[in-house]
GULOVEX-847549 format. One record per residue: residue number from 1; x, y, z of N, C-alpha, C, O in turn. Coordinates in steps of 0.1 Angstrom, whole numbers, plus 5000, padded with zeros to 4 digits. Example, Ala and Ser with C-alpha at 12.3 -4.5 7.8 and 13.67 -1.06 7.14 Angstrom:
<kenu 1,<5132,4943,5078>,<5123,4955,5078>,<5132,4967,5078>,<5142,4967,5085>> <kenu 2,<5128,4978,5071>,<5137,4989,5071>,<5129,5000,5079>,<5134,5011,5080>> 
***
This chain:
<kenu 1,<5035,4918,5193>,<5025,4925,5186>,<5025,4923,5171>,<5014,4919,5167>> <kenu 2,<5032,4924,5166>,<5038,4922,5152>,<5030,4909,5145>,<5024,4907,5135>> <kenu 3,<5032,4898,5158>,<5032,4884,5152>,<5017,4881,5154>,<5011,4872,5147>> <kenu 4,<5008,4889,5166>,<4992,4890,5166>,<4987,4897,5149>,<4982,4892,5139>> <kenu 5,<4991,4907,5150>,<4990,4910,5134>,<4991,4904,5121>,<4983,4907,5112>> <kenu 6,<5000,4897,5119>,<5005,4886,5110>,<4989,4877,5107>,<4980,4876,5099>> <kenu 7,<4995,4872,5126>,<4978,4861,5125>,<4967,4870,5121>,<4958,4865,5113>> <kenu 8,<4966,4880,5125>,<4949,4886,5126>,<4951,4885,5107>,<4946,4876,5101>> <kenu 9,<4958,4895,5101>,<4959,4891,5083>,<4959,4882,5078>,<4953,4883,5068>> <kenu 10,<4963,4869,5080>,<4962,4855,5079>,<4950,4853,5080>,<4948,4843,5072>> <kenu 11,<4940,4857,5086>,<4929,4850,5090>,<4923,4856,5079>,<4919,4850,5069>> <kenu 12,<4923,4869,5081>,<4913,4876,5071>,<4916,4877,5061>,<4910,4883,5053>> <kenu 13,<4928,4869,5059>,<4931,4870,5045>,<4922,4852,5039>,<4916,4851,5028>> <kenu 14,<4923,4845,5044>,<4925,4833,5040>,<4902,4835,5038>,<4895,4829,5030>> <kenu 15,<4899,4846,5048>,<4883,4844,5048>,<4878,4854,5037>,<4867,4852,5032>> <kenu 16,<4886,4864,5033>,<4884,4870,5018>,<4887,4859,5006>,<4878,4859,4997>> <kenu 17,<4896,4853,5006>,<4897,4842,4998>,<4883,4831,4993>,<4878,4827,4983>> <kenu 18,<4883,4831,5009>,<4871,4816,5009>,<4856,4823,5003>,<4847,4818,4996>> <kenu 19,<4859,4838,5010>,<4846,4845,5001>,<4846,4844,4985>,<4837,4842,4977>> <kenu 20,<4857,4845,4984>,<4854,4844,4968>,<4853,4832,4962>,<4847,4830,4952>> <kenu 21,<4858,4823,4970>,<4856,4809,4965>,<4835,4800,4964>,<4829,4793,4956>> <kenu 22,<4834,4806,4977>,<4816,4804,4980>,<4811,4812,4968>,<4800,4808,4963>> <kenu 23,<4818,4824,4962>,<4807,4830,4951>,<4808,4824,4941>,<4798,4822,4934>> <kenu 24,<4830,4818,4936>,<4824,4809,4929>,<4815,4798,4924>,<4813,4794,4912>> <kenu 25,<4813,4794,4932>,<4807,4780,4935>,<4796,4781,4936>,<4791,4771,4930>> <kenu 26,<4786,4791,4941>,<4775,4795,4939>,<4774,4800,4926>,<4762,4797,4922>> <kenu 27,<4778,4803,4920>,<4778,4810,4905>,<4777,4796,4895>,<4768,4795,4886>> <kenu 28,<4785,4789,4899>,<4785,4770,4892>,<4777,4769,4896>,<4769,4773,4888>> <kenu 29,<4767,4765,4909>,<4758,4757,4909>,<4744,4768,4901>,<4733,4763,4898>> <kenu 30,<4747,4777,4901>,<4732,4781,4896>,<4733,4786,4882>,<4726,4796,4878>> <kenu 31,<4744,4779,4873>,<4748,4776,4858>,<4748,4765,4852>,<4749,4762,4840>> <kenu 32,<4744,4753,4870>,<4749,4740,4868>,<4759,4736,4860>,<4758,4728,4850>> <kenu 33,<4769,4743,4865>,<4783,4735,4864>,<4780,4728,4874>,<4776,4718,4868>> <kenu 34,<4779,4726,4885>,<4777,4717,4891>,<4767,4713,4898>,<4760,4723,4900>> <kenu 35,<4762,4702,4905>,<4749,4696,4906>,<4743,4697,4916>,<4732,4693,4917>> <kenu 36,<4752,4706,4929>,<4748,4709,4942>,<4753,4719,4945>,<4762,4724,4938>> <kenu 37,<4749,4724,4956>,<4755,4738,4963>,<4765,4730,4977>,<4764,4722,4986>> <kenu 38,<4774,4737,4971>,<4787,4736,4982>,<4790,4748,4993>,<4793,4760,4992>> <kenu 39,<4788,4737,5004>,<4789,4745,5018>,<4800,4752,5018>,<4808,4745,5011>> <kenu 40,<4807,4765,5024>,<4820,4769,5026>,<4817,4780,5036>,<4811,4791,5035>> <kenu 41,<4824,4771,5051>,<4822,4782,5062>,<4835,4790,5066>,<4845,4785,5071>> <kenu 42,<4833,4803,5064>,<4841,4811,5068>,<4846,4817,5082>,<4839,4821,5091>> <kenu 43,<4859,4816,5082>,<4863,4821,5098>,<4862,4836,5106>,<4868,4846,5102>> <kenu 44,<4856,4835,5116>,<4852,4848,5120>,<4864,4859,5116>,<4876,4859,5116>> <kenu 45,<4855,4865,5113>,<4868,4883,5108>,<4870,4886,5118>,<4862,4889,5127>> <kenu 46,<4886,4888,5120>,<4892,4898,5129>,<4890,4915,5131>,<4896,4921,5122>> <kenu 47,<4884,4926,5141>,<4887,4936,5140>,<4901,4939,5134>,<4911,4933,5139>> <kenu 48,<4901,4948,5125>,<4916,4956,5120>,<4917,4967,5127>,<4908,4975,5129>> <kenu 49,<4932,4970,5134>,<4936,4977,5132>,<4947,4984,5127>,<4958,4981,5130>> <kenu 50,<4945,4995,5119>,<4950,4998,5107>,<4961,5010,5113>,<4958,5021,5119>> <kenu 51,<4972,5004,5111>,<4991,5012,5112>,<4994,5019,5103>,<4996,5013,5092>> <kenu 52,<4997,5036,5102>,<5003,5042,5092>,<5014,5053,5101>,<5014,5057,5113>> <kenu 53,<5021,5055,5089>,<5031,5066,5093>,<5025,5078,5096>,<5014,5080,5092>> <kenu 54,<5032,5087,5103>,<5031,5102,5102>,<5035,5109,5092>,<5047,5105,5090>> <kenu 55,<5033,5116,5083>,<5040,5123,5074>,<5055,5128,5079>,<5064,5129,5070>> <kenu 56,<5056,5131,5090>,<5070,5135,5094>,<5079,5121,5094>,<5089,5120,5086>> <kenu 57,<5074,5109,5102>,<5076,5094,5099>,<5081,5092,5087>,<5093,5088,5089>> <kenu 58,<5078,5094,5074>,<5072,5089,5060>,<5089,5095,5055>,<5098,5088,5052>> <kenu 59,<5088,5112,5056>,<5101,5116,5054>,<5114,5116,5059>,<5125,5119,5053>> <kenu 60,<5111,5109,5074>,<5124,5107,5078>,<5127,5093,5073>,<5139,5091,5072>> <kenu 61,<5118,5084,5069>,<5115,5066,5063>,<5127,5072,5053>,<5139,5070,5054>> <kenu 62,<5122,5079,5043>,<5132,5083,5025>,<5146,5092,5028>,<5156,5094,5021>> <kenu 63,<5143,5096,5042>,<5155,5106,5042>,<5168,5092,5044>,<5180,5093,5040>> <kenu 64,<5163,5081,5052>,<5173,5072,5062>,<5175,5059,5047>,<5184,5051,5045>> <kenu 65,<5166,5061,5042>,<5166,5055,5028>,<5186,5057,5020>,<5194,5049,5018>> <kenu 66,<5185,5071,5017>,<5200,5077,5013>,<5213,5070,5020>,<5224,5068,5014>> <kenu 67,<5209,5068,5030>,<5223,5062,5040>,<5223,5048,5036>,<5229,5045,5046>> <kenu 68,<5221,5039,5031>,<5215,5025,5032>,<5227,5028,5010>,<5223,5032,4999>> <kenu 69,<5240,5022,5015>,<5251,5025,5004>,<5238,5016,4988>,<5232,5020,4978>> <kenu 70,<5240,5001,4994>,<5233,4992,4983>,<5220,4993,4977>,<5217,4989,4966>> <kenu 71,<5210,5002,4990>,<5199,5005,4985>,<5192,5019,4983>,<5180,5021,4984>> <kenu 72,<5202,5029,4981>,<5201,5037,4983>,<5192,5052,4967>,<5191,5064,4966>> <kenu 73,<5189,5040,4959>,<5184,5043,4948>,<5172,5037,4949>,<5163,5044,4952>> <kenu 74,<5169,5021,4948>,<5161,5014,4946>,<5151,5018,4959>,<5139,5019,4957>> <kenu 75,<5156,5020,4972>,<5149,5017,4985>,<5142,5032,4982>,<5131,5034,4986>> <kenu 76,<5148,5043,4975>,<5143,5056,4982>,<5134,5057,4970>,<5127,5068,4970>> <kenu 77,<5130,5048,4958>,<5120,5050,4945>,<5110,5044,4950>,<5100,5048,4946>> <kenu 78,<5109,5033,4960>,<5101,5024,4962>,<5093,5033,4970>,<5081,5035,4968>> <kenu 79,<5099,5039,4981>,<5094,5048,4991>,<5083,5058,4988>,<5072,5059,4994>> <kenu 80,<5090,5066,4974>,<5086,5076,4969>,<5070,5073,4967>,<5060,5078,4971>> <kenu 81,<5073,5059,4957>,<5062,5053,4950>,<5050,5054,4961>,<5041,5062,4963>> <kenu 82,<5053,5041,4968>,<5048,5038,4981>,<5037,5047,4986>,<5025,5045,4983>> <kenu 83,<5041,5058,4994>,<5038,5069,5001>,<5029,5081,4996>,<5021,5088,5001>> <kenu 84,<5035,5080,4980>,<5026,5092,4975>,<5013,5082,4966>,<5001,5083,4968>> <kenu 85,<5018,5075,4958>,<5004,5065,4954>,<4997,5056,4960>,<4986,5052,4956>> <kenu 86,<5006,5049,4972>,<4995,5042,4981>,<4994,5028,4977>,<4986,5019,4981>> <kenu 87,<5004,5026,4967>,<4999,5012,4957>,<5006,5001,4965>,<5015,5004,4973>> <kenu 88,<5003,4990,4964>,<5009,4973,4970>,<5026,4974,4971>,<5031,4984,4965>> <kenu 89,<5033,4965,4976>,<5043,4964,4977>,<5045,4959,4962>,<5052,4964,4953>> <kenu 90,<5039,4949,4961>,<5040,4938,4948>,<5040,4948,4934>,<5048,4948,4925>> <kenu 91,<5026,4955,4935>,<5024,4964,4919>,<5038,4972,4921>,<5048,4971,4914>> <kenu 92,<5038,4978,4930>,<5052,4986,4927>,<5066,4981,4923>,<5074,4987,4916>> <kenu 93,<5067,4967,4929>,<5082,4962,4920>,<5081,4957,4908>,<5091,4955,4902>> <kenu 94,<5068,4952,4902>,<5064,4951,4892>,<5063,4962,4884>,<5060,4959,4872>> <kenu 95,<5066,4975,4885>,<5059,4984,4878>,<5073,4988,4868>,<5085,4990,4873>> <kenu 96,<5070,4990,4854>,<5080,4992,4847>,<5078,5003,4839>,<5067,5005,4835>> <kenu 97,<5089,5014,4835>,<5089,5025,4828>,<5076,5026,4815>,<5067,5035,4812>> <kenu 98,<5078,5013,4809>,<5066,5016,4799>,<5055,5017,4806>,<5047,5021,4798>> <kenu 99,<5049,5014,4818>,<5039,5016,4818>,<5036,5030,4825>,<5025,5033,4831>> <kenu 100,<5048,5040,4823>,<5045,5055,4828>,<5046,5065,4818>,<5056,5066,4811>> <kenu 101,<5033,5073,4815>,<5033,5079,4805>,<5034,5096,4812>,<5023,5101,4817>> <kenu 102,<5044,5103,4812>,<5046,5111,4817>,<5040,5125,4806>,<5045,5136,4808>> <kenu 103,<5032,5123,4798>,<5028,5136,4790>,<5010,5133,4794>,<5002,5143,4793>> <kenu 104,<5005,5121,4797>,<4994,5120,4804>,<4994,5122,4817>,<4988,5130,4824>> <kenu 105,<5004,5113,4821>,<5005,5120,4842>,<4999,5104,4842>,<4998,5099,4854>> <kenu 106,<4998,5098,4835>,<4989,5083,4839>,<5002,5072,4841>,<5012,5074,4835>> <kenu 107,<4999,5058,4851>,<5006,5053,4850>,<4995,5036,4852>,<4988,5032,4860>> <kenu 108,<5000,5033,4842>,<4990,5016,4839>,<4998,5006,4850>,<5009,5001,4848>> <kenu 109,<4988,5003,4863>,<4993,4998,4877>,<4992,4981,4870>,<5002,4975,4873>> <kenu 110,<4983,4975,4864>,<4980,4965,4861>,<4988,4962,4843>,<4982,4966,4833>> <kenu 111,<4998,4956,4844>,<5010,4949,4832>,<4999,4946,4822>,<4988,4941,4825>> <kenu 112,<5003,4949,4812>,<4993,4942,4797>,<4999,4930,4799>,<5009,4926,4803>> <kenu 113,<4984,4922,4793>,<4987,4909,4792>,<4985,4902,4808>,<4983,4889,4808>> <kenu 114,<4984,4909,4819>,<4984,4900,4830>,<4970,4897,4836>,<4962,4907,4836>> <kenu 115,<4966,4887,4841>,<4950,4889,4846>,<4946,4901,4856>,<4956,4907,4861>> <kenu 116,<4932,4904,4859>,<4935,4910,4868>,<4927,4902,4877>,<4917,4894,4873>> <kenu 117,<4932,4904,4894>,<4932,4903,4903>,<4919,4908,4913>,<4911,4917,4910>> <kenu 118,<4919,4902,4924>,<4908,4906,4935>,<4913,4925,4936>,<4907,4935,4934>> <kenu 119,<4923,4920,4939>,<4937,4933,4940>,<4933,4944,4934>,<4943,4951,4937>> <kenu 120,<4928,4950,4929>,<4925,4958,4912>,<4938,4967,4913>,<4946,4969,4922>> <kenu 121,<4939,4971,4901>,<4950,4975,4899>,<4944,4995,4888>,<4953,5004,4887>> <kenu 122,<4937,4996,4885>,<4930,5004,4875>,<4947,5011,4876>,<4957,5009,4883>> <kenu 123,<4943,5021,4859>,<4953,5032,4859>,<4950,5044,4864>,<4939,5050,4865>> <kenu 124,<4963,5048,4870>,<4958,5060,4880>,<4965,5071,4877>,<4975,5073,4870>> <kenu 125,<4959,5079,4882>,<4969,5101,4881>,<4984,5098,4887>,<4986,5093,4898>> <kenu 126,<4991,5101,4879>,<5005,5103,4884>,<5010,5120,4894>,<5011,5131,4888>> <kenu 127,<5012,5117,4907>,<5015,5127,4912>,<5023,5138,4909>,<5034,5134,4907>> <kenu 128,<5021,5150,4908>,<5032,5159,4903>,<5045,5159,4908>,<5055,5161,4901>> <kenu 129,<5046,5156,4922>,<5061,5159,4926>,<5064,5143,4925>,<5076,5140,4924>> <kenu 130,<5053,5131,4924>,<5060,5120,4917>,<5069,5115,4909>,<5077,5106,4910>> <kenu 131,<5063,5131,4896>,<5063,5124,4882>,<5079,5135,4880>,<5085,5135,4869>> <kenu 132,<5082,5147,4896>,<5092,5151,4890>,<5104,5142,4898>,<5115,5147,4896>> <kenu 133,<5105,5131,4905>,<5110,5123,4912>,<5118,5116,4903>,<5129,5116,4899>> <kenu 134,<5103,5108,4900>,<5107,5094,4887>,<5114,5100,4875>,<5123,5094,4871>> <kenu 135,<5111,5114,4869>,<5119,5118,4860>,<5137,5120,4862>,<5146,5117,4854>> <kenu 136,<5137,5128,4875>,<5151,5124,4878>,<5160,5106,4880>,<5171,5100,4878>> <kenu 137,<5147,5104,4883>,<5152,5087,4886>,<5157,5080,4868>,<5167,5074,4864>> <kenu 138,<5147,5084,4863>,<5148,5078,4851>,<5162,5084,4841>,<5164,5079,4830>> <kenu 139,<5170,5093,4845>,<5184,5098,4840>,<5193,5097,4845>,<5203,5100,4841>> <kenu 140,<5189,5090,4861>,<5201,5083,4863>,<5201,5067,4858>,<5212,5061,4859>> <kenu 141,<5191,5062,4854>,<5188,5046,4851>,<5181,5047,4840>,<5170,5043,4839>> <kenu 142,<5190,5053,4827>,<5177,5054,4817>,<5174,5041,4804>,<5171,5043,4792>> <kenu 143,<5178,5027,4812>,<5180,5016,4803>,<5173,5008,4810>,<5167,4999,4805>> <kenu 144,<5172,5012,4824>,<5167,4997,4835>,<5148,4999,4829>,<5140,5008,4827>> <kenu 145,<5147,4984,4829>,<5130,4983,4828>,<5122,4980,4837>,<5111,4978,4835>> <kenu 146,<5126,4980,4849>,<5115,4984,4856>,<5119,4997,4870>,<5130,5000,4874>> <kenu 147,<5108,4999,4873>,<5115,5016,4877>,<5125,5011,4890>,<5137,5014,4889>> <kenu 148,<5120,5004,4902>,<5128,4996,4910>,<5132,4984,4906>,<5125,4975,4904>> <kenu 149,<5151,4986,4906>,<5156,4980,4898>,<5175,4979,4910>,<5176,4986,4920>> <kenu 150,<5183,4972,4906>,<5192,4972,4912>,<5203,4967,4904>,<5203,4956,4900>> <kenu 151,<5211,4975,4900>,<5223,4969,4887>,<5215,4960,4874>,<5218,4950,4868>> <kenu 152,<5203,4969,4873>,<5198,4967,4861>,<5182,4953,4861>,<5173,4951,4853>> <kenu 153,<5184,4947,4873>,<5175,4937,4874>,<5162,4938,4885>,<5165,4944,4896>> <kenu 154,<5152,4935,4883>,<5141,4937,4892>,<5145,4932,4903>,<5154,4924,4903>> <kenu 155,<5137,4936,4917>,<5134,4938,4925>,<5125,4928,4930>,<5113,4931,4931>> <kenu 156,<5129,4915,4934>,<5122,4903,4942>,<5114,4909,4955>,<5102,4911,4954>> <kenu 157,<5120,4913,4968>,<5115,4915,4976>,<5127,4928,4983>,<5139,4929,4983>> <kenu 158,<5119,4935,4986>,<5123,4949,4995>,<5126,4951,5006>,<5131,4962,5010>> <kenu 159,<5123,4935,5016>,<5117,4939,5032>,<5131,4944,5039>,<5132,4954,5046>> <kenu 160,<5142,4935,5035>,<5160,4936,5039>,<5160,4948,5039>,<5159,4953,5050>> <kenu 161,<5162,4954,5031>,<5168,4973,5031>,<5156,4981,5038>,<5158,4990,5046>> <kenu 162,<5138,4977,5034>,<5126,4985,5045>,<5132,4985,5056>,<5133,4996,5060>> <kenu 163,<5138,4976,5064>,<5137,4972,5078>,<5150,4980,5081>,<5148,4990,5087>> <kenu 164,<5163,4977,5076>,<5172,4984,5078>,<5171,5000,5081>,<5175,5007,5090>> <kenu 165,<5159,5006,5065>,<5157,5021,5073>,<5152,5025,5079>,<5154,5037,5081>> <kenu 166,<5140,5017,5086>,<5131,5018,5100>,<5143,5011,5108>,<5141,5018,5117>> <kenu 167,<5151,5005,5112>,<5158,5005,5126>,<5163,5022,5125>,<5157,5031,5131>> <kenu 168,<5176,5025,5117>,<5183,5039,5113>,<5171,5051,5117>,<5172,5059,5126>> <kenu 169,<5160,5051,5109>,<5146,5057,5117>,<5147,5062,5131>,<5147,5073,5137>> <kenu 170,<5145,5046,5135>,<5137,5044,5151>,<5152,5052,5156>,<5150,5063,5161>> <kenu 171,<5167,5047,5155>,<5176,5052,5163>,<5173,5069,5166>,<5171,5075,5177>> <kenu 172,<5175,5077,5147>,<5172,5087,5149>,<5164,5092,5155>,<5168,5102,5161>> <kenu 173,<5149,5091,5157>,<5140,5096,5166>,<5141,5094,5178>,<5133,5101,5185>> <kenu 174,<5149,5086,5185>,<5152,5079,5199>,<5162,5087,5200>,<5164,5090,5212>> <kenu 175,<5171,5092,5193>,<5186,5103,5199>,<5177,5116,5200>,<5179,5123,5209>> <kenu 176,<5165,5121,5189>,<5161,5131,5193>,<5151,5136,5200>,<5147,5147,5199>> <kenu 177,<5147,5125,5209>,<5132,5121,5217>,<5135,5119,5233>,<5127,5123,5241>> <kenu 178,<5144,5114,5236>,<5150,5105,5243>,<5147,5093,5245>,<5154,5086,5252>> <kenu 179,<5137,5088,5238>,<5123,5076,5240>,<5137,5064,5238>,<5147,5065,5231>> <kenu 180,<5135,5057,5244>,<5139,5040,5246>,<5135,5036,5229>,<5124,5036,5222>> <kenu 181,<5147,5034,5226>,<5140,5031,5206>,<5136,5019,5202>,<5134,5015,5190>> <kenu 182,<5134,5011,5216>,<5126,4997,5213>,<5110,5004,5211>,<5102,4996,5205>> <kenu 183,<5106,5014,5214>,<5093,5018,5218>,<5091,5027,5207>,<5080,5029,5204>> <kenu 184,<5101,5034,5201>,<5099,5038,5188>,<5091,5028,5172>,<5095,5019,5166>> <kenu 185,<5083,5035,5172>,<5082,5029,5158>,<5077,5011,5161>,<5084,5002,5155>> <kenu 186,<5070,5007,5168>,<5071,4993,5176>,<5067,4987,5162>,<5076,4981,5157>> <kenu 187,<5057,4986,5154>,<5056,4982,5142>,<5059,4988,5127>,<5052,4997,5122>> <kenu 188,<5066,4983,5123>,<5066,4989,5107>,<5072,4977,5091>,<5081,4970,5088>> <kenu 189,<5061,4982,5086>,<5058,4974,5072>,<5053,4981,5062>,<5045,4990,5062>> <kenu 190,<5060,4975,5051>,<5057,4980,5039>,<5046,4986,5035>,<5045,4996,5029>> <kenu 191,<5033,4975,5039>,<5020,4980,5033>,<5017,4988,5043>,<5004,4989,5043>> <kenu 192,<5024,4999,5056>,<5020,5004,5060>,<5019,5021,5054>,<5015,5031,5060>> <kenu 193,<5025,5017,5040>,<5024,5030,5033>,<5010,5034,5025>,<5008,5045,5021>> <kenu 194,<5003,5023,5023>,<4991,5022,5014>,<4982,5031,5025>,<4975,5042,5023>> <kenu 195,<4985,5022,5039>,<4979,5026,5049>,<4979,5045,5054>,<4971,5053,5057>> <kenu 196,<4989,5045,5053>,<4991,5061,5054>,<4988,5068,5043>,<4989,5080,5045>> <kenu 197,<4984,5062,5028>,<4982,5072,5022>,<4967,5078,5020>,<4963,5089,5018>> <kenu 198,<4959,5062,5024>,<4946,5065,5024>,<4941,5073,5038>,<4931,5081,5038>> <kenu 199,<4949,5070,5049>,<4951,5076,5061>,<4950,5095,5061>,<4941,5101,5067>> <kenu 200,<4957,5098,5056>,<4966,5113,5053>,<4951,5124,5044>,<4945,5134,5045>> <kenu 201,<4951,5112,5034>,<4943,5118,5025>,<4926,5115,5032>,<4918,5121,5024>> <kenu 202,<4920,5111,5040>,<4913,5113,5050>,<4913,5125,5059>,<4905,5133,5061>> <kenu 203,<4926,5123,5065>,<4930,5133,5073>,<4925,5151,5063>,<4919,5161,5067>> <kenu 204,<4929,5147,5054>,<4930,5164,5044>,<4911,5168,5041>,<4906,5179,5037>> <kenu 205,<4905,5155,5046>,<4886,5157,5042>,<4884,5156,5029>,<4873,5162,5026>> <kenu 206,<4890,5151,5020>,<4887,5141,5008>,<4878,5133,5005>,<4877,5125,5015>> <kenu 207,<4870,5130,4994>,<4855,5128,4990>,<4861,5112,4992>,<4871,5110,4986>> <kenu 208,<4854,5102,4999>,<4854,5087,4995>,<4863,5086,4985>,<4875,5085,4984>> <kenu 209,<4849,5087,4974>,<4851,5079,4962>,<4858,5084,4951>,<4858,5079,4940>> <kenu 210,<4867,5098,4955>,<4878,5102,4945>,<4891,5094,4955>,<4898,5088,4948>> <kenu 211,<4893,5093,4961>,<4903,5087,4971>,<4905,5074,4967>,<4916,5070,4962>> <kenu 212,<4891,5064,4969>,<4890,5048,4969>,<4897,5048,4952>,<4905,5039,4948>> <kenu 213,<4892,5058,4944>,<4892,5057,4928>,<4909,5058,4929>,<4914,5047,4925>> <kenu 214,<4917,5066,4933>,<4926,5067,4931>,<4939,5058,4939>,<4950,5057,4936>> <kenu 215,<4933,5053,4949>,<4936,5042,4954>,<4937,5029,4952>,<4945,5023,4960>> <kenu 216,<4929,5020,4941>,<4928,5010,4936>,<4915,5005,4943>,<4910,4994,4940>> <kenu 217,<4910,5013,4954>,<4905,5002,4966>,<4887,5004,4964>,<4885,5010,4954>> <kenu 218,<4877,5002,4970>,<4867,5000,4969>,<4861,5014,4981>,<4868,5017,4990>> <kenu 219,<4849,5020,4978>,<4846,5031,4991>,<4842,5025,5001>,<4844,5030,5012>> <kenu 220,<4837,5013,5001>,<4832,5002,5015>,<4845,5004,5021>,<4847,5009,5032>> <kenu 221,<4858,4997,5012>,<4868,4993,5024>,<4876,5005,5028>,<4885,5003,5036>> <kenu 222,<4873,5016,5022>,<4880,5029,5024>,<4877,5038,5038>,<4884,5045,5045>> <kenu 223,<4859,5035,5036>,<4852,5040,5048>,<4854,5031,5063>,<4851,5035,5074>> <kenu 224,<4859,5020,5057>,<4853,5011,5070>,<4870,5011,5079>,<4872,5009,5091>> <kenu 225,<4876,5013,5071>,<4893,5009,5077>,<4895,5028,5079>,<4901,5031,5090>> <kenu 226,<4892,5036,5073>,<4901,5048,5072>,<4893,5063,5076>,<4898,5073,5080>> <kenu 227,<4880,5061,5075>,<4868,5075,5074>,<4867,5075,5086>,<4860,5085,5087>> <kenu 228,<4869,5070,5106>,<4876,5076,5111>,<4889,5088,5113>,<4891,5094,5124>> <kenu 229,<4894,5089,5104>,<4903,5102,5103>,<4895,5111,5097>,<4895,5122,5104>> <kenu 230,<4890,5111,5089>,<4881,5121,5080>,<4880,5132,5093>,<4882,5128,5105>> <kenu 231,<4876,5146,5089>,<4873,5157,5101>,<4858,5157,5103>,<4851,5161,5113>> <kenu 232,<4853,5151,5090>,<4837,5148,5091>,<4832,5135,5099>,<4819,5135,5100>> <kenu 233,<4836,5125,5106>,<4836,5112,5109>,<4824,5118,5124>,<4826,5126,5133>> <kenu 234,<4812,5109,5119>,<4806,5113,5127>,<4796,5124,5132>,<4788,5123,5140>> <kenu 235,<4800,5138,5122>,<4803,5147,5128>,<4785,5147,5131>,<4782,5144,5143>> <kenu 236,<4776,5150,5124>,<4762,5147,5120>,<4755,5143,5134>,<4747,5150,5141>> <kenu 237,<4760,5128,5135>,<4752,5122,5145>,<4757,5131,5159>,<4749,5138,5165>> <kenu 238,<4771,5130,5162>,<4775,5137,5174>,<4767,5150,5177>,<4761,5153,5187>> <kenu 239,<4767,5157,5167>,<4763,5173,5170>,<4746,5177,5164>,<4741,5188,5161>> <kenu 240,<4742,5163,5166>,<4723,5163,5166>,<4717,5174,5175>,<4710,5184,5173>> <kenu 241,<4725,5167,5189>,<4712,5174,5198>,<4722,5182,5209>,<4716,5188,5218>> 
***
């Protein structure tokens, strides 16, 4: 299942790409930078379907975090981040104390100086029980420059220690379930927290476009992946007649 997924993102990743590639190209030819219109055919889009945690999930993810001796700081800040702002795997190991201004509550997702991306990055509201998280984080680590950090150096990739506290997870819910703990939890990934946050905050009946805003993401792709949860989804057409 895992590895259908991979492909299905693969695909649609490579046809989000190509899309932007056909606009630029269309944009040159009708600047005439260049002298013809260049064909670029895109590969059929995959239906998504979109994987998030349970909020109970989410807490037991940070609680199994603590046990994990080497990652047991780094893995439980990433989480935090993760789950309450919804942001990329990537913006978050990137993200460094200067760019958290804790007397605004704001925190600048996108580095000065760096381009920005398809990705957007805007600056966003820093969570209250976030900003009392990171503050404790920040006095035990009050030299390290970027918030996930490990004996003082950033944070390449996270997936080694993710995975380790989703198996410790799956066990625990399988000793308290009885469930077979291959069947627990059958998929889990990092960006499945973005997923759950836009997920959750659907769930709560949250306006689009304060959500998409605070999410980095667009209301098209907000509605189209996530406003099935909403309690309003539908509700209109169903209860016409």
């Amino acid at each position: 299942r895992l590895r259908q997924m991979c492909i299905r993102d693969s695909i649609n990743t490579v046809r989000r790409e190509l899309t932007d590639l056909r606009s630029a190209l269309n944009r040159a030819e009708k600047d005439r930078v260049i002298n013809q219109r260049v064909f670029v055919e895109l590969p059929t889009e995959i239906a998504v379907g979109v994987e998030h945690f349970t909020p109970h999930q989410a807490i037991g993810l940070i609680k199994m975090s603590r046990k994990i001796e080497r990652a047991k700081d780094h893995l439980f800040i990433f989480l935090c981040i993760g789950f309450l702002t919804g942001r990329r795997k990537a913006t978050i190991l990137e993200l460094k104390w200067n760019d958290i201004d804790f007397g605004t509550m704001r925190i600048k997702w996108q580095a000065e100086g760096k381009a920005e991306t398809n990705k957007k990055r805007p600056e966003g509201r820093m969570p209250k029980r976030l900003a009392r998280i990171l503050k404790m984080h920040r006095k035990k680590f009050p030299t390290d420059e970027y918030v996930v950090s490990y004996q003082g150096r950033a944070i390449k990739d996270i997936k080694r220690s993710f995975n380790i506290a989703v198996d410790l997870l799956r066990e625990q819910i399988a000793s308290d379930t009885g469930q077979p703990v291959e069947e627990v939890l059958p998929v889990a990934y990092p960006h499945m927290m973005r997923h759950s946050a836009a997920t959750w905050r659907m769930q709560l009946g949250l306006k689009v476009e304060d959500v998409a805003e605070f999410l980095g993401m667009t209301p098209d792709t907000l509605r189209r992946r996530y406003w099935k949860h909403h309690p309003d989804f539908q509700q209109g057409p169903a209860d016409a007649y």
